[in-house]
C-alpha positions in Angstrom: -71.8 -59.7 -133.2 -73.3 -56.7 -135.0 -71.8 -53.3 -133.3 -74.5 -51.4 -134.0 -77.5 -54.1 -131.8 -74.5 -54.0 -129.3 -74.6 -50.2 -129.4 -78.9 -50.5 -128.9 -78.6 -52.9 -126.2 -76.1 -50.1 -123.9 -78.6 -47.0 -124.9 -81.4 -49.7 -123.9 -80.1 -50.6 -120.8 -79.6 -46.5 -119.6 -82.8 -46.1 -120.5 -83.9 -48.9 -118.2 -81.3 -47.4 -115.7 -82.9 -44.0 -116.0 -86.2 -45.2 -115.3 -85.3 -47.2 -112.4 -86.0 -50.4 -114.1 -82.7 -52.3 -113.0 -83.7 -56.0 -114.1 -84.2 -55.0 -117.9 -81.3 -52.8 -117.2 -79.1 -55.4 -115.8 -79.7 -58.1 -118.7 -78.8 -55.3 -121.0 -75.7 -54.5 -119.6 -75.2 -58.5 -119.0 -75.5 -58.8 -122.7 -72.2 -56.8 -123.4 -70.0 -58.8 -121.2 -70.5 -61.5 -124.5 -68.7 -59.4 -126.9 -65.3 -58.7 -126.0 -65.1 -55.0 -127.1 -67.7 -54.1 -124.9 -67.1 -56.2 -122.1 -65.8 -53.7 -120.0 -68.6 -51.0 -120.4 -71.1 -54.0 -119.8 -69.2 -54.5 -116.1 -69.1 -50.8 -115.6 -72.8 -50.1 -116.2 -73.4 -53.1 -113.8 -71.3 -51.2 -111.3 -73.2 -48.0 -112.0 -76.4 -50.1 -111.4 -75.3 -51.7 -108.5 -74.6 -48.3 -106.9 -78.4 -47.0 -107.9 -79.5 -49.8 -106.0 -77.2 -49.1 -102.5 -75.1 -52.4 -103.6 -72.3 -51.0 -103.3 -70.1 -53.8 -102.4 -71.2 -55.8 -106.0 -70.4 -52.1 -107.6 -67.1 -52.3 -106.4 -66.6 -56.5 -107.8 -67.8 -55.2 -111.3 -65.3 -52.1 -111.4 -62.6 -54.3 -109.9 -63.0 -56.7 -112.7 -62.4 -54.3 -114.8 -59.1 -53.2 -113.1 -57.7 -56.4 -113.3 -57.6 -56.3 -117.2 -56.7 -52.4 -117.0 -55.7 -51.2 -114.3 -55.8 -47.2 -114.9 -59.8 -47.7 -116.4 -60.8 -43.9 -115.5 -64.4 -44.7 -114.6 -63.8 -48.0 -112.9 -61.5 -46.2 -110.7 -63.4 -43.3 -110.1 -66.8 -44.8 -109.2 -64.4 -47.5 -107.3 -62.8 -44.4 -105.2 -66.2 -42.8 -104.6 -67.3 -45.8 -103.0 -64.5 -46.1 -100.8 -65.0 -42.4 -99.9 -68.8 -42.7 -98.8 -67.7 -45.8 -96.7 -64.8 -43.1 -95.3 -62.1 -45.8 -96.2 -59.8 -42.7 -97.3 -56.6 -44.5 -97.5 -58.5 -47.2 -100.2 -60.2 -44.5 -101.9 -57.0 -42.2 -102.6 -55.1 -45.2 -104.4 -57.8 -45.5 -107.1 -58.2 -41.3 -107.2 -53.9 -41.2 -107.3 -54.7 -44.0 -110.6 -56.7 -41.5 -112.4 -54.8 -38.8 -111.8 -51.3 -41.0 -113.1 -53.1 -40.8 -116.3 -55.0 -37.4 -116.0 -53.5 -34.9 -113.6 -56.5 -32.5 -114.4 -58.8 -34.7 -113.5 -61.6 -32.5 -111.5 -63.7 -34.9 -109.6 -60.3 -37.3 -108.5 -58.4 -33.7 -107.7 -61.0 -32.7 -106.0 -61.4 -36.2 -104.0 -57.9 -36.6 -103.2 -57.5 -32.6 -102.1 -60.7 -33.3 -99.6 -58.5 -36.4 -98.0 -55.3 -34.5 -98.3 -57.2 -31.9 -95.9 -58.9 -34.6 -93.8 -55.1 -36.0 -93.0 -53.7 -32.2 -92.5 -51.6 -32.6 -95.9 -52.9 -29.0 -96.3 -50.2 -28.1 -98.9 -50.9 -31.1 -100.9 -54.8 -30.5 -100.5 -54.1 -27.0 -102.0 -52.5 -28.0 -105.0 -55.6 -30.4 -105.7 -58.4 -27.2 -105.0 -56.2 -25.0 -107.1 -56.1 -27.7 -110.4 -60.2 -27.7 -109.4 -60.5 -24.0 -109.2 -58.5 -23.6 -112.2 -61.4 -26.2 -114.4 -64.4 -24.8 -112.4 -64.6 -22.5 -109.9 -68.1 -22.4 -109.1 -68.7 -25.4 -107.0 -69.5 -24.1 -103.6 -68.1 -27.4 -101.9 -64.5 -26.3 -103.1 -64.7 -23.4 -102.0 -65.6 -24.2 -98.0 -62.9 -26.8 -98.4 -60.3 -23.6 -99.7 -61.9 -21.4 -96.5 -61.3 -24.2 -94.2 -58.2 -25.0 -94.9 -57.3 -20.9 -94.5 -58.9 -21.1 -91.7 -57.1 -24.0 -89.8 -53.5 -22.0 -90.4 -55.6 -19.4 -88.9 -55.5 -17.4 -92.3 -58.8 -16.0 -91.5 -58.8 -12.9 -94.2 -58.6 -15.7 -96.7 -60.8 -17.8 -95.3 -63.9 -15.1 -95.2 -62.9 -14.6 -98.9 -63.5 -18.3 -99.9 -66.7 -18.6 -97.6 -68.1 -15.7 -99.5 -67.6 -17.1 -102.7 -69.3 -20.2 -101.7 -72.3 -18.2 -100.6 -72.1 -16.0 -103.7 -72.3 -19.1 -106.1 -74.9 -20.9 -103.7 -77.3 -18.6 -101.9 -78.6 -21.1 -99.6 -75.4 -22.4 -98.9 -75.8 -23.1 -95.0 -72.5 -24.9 -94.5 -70.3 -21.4 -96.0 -72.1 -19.6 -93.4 -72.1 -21.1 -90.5 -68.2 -21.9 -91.4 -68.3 -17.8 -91.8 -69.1 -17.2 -88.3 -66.7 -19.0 -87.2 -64.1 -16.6 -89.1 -66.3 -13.8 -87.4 -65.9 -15.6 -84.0 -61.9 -15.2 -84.6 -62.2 -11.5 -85.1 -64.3 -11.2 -82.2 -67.6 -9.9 -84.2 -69.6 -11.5 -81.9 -73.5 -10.5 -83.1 -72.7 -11.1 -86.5 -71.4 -14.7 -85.6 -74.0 -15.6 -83.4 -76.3 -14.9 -86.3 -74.6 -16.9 -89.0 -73.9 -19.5 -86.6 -77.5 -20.1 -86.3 -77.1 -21.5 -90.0 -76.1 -25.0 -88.6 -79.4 -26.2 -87.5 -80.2 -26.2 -91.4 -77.8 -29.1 -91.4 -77.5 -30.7 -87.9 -80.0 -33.2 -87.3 -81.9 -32.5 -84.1 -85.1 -35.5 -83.5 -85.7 -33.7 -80.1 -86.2 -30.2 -81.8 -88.7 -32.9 -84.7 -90.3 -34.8 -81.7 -91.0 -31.7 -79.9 -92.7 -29.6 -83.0 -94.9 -32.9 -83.8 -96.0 -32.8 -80.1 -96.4 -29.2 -79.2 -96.4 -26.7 -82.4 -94.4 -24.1 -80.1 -93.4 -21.2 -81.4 -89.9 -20.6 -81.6 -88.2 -18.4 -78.8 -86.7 -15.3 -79.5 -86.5 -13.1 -76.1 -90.3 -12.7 -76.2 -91.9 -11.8 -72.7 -92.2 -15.4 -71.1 -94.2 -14.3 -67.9 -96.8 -16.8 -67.3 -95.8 -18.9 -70.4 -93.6 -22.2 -70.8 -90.4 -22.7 -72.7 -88.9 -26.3 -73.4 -85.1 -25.8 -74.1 -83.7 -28.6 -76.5 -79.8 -29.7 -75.8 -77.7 -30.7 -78.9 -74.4 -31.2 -80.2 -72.0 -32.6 -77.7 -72.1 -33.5 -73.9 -70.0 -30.4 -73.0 -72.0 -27.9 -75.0 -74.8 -28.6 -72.5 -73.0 -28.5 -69.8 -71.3 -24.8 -71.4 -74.2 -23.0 -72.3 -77.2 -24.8 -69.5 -76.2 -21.7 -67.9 -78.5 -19.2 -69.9 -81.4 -21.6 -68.6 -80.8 -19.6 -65.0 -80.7 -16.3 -67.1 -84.4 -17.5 -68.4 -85.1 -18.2 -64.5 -84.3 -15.4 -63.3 -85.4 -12.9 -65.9 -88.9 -14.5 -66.3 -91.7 -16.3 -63.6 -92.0 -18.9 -66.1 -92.2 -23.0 -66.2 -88.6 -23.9 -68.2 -87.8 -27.7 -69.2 -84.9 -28.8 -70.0 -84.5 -31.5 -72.6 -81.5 -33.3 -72.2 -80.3 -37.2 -72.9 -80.9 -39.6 -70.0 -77.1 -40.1 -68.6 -76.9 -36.4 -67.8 -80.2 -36.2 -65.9 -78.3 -36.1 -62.3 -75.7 -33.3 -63.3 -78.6 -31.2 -63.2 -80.7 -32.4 -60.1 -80.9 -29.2 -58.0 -81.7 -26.8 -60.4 -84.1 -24.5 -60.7 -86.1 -25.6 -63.7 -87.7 -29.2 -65.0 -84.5 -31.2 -66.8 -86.3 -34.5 -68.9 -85.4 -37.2 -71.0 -88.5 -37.3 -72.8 -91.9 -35.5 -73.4 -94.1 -37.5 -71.8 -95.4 -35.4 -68.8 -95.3 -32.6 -70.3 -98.8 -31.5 -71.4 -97.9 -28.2 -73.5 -95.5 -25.8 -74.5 -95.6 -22.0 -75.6 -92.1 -22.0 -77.2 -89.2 -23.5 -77.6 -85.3 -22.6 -78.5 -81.6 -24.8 -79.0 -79.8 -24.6 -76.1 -76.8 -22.8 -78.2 -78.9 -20.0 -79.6 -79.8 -18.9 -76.0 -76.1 -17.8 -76.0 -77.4 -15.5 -79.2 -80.5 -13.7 -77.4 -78.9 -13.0 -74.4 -75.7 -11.4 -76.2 -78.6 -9.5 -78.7 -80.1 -8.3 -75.3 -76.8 -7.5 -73.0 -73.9 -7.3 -75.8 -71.7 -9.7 -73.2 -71.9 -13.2 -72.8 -73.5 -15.1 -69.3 -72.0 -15.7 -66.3 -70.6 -19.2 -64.8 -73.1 -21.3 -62.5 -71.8 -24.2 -60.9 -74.6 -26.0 -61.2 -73.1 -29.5 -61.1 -74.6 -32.0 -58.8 -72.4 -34.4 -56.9 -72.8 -37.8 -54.6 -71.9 -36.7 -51.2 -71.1 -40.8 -50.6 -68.8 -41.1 -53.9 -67.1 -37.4 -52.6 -65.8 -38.6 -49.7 -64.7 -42.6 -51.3 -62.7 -40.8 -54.1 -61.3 -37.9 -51.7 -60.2 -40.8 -49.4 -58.4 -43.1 -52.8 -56.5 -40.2 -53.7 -55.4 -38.7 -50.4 -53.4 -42.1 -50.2 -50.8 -41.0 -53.1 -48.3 -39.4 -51.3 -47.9 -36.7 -53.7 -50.2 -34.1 -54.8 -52.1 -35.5 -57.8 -52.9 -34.9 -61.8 -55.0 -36.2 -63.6 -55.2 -36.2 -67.8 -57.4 -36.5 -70.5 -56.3 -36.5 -74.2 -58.8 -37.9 -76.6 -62.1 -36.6 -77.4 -64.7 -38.9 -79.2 -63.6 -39.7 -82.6 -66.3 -39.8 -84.1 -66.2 -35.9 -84.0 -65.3 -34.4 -87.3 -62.7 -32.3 -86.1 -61.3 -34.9 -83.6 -57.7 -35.3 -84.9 -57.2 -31.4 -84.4 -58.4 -31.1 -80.9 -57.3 -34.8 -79.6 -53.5 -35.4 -78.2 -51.7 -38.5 -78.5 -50.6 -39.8 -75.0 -47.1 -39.6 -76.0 -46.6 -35.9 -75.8 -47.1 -36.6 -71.9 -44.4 -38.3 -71.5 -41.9 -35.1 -70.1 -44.7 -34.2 -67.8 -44.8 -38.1 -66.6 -41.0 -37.5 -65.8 -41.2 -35.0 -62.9 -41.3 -36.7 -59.7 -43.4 -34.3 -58.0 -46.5 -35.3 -58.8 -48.6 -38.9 -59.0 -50.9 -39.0 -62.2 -54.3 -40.8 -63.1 -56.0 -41.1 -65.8 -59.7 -39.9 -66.7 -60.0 -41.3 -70.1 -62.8 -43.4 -70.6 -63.0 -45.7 -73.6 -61.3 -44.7 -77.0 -57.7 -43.3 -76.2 -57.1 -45.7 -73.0 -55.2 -48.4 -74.2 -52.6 -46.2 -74.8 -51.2 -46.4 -71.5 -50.5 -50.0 -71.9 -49.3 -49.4 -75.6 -46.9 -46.6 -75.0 -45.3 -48.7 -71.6 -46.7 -45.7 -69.3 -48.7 -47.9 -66.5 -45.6 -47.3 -64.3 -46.3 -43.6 -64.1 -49.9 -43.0 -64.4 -52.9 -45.1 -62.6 -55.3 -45.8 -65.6 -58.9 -45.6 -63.6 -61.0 -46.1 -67.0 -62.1 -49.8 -65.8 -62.8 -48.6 -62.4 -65.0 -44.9 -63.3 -68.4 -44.0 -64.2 -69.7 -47.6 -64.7 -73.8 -46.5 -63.9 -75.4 -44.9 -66.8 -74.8 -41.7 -65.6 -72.0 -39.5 -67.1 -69.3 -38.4 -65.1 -70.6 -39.5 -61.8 -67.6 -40.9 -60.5 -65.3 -38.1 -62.7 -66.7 -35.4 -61.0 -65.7 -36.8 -57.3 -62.1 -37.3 -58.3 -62.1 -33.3 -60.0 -63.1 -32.4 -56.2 -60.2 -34.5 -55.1 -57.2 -33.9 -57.4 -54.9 -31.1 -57.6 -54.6 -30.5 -60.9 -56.9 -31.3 -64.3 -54.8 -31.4 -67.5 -56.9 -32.0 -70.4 -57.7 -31.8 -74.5 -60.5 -29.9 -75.8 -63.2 -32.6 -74.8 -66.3 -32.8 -72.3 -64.4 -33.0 -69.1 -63.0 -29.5 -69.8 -66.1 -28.2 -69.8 -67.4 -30.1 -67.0 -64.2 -29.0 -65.0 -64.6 -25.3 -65.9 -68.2 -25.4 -64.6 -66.7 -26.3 -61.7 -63.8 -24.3 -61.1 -61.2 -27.0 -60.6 -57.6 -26.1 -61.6 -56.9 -27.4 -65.1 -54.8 -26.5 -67.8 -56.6 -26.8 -71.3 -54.2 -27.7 -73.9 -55.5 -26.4 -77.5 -54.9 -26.7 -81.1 -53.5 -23.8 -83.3 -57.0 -22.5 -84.4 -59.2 -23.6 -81.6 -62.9 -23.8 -81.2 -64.4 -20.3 -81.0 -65.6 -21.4 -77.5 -62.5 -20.9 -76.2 -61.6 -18.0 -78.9 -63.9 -16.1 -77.2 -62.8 -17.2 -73.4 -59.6 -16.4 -74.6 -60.2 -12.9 -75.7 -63.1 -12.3 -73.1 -62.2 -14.5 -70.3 -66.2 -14.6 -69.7 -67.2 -18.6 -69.5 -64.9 -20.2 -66.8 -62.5 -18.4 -63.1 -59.2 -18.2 -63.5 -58.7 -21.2 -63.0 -59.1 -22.5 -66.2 -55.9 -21.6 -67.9 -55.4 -22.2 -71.9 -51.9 -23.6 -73.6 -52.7 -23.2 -77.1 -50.3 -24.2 -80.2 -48.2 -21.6 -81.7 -48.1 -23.2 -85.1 -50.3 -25.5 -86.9 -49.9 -29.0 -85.6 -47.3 -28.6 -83.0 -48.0 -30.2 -79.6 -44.6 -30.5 -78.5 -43.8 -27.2 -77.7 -47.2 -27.0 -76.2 -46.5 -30.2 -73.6 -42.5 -28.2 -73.6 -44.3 -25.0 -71.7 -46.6 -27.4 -69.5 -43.5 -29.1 -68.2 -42.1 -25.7 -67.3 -45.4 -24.2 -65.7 -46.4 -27.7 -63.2 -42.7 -27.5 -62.1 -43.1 -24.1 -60.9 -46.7 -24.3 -60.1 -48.0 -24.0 -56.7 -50.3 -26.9 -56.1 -52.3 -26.2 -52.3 
């Protein structure tokens, strides 16, 4: 067959490719697989197709076909791996990145790959060497550089970290992602106003259809600490459960700075936590008729520090069931001994869920003191532990039993008023439990949240009653759960 018609029909077919025409494109490439010398770039260009038409499961056959007859085939592996990545299948994706990089150990987009699941599974020493081999054949891709900051910025290297956030701004301008990862560094050195500021850089990247339905609807301006006498203001929630619960607080500094109508726009399940307070809480526009402005329930935290240069006061605001009160207070006054309950996994679906989240088995010294009966708050995700790690003899696993009505927490917050003590992880019910000034311990990763770097530091959010164990190197829960042992044995539980 004539090399140079085959060589035609490939430029052909890219051209179709290019053009979106992918069923000229597709016989084109087809025509290769007769010949072959060029049956393999036929089968990869079908790949490449398949992938500009979201088919990503017929990319991956073509490439694989490939592999079969060569196994270390750069671009088969490559696009193979990137598929695997988008579908988050890290450990898949890394074998065909660790293929290319067999053959080419400077390989930018596989070094760059593997480095970012390196980092993802806390291999931080082998996710550097990858970002260094990148930084060494190109430097200016902004995405490296965030991934260099936030790996600096987990081992709480936070000089570093503000050097390789600035560099990512510096070769992207509008890079939203280096900036709001910046104030976070700022948050760690305590320069509050300048990390409220860049933390208002997320909302360029986090998806918010409240804040889209309610600009559709209402045109509002956006709030800013304007005089709201006489005016309305709808307040949008976002992000997790227990950042509204956290900051729903600065809605009583908007009450009691201004004579103005305030809504609260939350999701449905936390409607009752907010029942008696003193300001409209909704699950959807529909009675509302208009609205003067509107702000994110986080960037209230902003404008109020602007305006006092501290941060709001506590409100327990949370709403209980008088009826489910007294049921739980009479369950648990039936242990004989003063009760704990725990909590140790946060949703993980949350990005950063493997940092903050605690396997059940670093419980198992506290389990051992006989002082104490335990129960369980974890709901969902993270429960079956109990049964997998043999610890149903020491703790009463309530997650079949709790919050069954579509309303969060409603049972949860009964039992807080009930137990002794609240050991947790850095989820919801640590938020919900510092709201209400129940007696926890909040156990914490090396390089927490800057929530609780500033409550930490400022000891402004939650009483003293929330007390915070946090790691003392990266990754080390041990001698975290070794210093809890030693404070609930000498603890004085009333």
């Amino acid at each position: 067959m004539d090399q140079l018609f085959l060589k035609k029909k490939l430029q052909n077919g890219i051209n179709y490719l290019k053009s979106k025409n992918f069923q000229k494109a597709t016989k084109c490439f087809e025509y290769l697989l007769k010949n072959p010398k060029t049956e393999k770039t036929g089968l990869l260009h079908l790949g490449i197709a398949s992938i500009e038409q979201k088919k990503e499961n017929e990319a991956l056959n073509f490439f694989n076909q490939i592999l079969i007859k060569d196994s270390f085939h750069e671009h088969a592996n490559i696009n193979a791996g990137l598929i695997y990545y988008r579908q988050r299948n890290y450990e898949k994706s890394k074998v065909y990145f660790e293929n290319v990089l067999n053959q080419n150990s400077s390989h930018l987009i596989a070094n760059l790959h593997k480095g970012i699941i390196d980092y993802k599974n806390l291999n931080f020493a082998s996710a550097l060497n990858h970002f260094k081999i990148c930084e060494k054949i190109n430097e200016n891709i902004p995405q490296l550089q965030n991934y260099l900051g936030n790996i600096y910025f987990k081992q709480n290297k936070i000089e570093l970290a503000i050097k390789y956030y600035k560099s990512a701004i510096l070769k992207k301008n509008n890079d939203s992602r280096a900036k709001y990862n910046l104030s976070k560094c700022y948050f760690s050195k305590f320069l509050y106003k300048e990390a409220l500021d860049l933390y208002e850089f997320r909302l360029s990247f986090q998806i918010n259809s409240k804040a889209k339905e309610v600009i559709e609807k209402f045109n509002p301006k956006i709030w800013n600490g304007e005089n709201l006498e006489g005016k309305s203001i709808l307040i949008i929630s976002e992000q997790g459960i227990g950042d509204t619960i956290q900051f729903a607080r600065y809605l009583f500094y908007i009450h009691e700075k201004f004579n103005c109508e305030i809504y609260f726009y939350v999701n449905k399940k936390l409607l009752h936590l907010f029942k008696d307070c003193p300001f409209n809480v909704v699950s959807d526009l529909n009675n509302i008729k208009s609205i003067n402005y509107y702000q994110y329930l986080i960037s209230l935290q902003r404008i109020y520090y602007n305006e006092n240069k501290s941060f709001y006061k506590n409100i327990n605001f949370i709403n209980s069931n008088e009826k489910l009160d007294y049921l739980w207070k009479q369950k648990i006054s039936k242990f004989p001994k003063p009760t704990i309950a725990i909590n140790w996994q946060g949703n993980p679906n949350y990005t950063e869920d493997h940092l903050r989240s605690i396997p059940l088995k670093y419980f198992e010294k506290i389990f051992y003191n006989q002082k104490y009966n335990f129960i369980s708050l974890q709901k969902g995700f993270g429960s079956n532990q109990i049964k997998e790690s043999n610890y149903s003899k020491y703790v009463v696993d309530l997650s079949e039993s709790i919050d069954l009505e579509n309303h969060i927490f409603v049972d949860t917050i009964s039992i807080l008023k009930s137990v002794d003590l609240l050991i947790t992880s850095d989820t919801a019910l640590a938020h919900l439990a510092g709201t209400m000034e129940i007696n926890t311990y909040l156990i914490l990763n090396y390089n927490p949240e800057w929530r609780w770097i500033i409550e930490t530091n400022n000891k402004c959010f939650y009483s003293e009653k929330l007390r915070i164990l946090k790691q003392k190197k990266f990754n080390d829960w041990q001698s975290v759960f070794d210093d809890l042992s030693e404070k609930i044995e000498n603890i004085r539980i009333a």
